[in-house]
N, C-alpha and C positions, 0 to 999 in steps of 0.2 A: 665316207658316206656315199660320195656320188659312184664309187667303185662298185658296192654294193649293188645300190642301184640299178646298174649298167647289168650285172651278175644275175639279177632277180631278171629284170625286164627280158636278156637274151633268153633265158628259157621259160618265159608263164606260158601259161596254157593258153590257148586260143587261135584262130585262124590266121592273125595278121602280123604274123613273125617269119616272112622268110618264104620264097618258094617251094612246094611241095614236087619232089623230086620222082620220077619212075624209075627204075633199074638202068632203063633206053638212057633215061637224063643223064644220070649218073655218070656213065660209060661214056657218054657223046661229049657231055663237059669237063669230065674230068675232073672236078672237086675232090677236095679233099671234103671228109667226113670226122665231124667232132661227136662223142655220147655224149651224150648227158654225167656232168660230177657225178651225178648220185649214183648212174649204172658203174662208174668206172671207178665208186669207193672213195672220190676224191673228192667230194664237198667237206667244205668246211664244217658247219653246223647239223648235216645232216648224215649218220649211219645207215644206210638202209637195210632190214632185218624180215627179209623172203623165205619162205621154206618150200621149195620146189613138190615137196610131197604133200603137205597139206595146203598150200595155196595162202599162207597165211602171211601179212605184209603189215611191217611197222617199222619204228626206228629209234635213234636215240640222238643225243646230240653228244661228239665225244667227247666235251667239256663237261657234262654233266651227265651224266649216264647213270643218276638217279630214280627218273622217268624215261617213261616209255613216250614214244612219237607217235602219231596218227599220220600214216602217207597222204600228208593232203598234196604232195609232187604229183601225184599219181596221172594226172592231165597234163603233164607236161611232155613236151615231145620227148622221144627216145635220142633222137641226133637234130643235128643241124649240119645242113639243112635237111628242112625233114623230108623222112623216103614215105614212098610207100608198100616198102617191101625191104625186109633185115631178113636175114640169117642167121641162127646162130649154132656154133658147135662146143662139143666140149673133148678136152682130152680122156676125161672118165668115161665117153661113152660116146656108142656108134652110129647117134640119130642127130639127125637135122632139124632142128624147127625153125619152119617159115611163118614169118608173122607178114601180115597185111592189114592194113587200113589206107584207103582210098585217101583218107584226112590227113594222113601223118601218123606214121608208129607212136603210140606215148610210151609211157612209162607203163602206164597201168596195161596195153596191150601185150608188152615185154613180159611181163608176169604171170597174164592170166592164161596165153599159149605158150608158154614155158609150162607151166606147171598144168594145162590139159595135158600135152604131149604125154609129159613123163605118167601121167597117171591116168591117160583113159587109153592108155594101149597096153596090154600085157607082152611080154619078152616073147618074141617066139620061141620053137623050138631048137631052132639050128641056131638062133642068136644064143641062149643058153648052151646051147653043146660047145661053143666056139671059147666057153671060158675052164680054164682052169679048174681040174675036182675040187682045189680047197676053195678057190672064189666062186664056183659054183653053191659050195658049201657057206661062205656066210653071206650070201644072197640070200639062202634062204632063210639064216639064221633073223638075218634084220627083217625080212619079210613077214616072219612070224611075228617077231615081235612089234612089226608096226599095227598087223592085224588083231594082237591082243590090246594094242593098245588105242584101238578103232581109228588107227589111221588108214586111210581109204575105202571108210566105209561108203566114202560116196560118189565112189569110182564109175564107170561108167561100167553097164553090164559085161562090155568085151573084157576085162579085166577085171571083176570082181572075181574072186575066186584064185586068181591067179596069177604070177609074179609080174609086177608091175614094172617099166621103167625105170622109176623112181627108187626100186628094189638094190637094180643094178648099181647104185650109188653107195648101195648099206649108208653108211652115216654123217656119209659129206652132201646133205640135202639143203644147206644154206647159201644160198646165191653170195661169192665173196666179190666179184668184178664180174665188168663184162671188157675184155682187152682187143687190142684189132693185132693179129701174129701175121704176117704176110707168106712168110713161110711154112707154118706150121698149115696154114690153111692152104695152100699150094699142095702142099707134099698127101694131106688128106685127101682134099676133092679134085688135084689135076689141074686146079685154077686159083685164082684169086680174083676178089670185087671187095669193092671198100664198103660195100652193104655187109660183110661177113664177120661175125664179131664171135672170139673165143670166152666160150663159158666157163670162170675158176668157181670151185665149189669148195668149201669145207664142212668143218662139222661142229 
């Protein structure tokens, strides 16, 4: 019980757990960086259930996955200690999103600038020309079929009309981890910071 305890208390919501870290901090102290169970898939009790295209967040508990969960983590920080500034990337695809909060990244920031990113920006041109005719091709397939089936309708004007981020995914739009690769993120941006956390997706 007092295990638990210990497990709950380390990441509740609130101001009075921990110094809130800058990129500077980071760097100049050198800590290591733990996510949050629930980003990295590895809570106990809790699944967490994102869809980066519709914005939509719940979960289940894997012992009983009868019911559906209400993200009430969602104010919990993203890491410890907490930043005020993450990164994140994905192997699926070739944008950055920087999330910020002055308070500490939570959980619920992790989501809600994950899931602007991918769907208030549309693909450019030359990012589309850069793929593949047949992956160009069920881009657009799922594209359409998200639009028939009024996912993003409520896109931001730059991308209504037009292939979204989140396009680029076709059908792996459910957040499965968020993981820290040292390499993989090296060989990508040229560098490495333990703020930079790789995004798995599936479907």
């Amino acid at each position: 019980m007092s295990m638990l305890m210990d497990s709950v208390g380390k990441w509740a919501a609130g101001p009075h757990y921990g110094p809130i870290l800058t990129p500077t901090d980071l760097y100049v102290l050198d800590v290591d960086v733990q996510l949050n169970p629930i980003l990295e898939s590895k809570a106990a009790d809790f699944n967490l259930l994102f869809n980066i295209s519709t914005g939509q967040t719940g979960g289940y508990n894997p012992d009983d996955r009868s019911r559906d969960l209400p993200f009430t983590q969602k104010d919990q920080p993203a890491t410890l200690p907490r930043l005020t500034e993450i990164m994140i990337i994905s192997k699926l695809s070739p944008w950055i999103t920087v999330i910020r909060s002055e308070k500490g990244v939570t959980m619920a920031d992790v989501c809600t600038q994950l899931w602007k990113n991918y769907t208030d920006h549309p693909i450019t041109d030359s990012e589309f020309a850069a793929l593949p005719p047949r992956y160009q091709d069920l881009v657009r397939r799922h594209a359409a079929s998200n639009a028939q089936a009024g996912i993003g309708y409520f896109a931001s004007p730059s991308a209504q009309g037009r292939l979204r981020r989140c396009d680029w995914l076709k059908d792996k739009v459910w957040l499965d981890a968020l993981y820290i690769d040292e390499r993989y993120t090296t060989e990508r941006l040229g560098f490495f910071a333990k703020n930079i956390f790789v995004m798995a997706m599936n479907s």
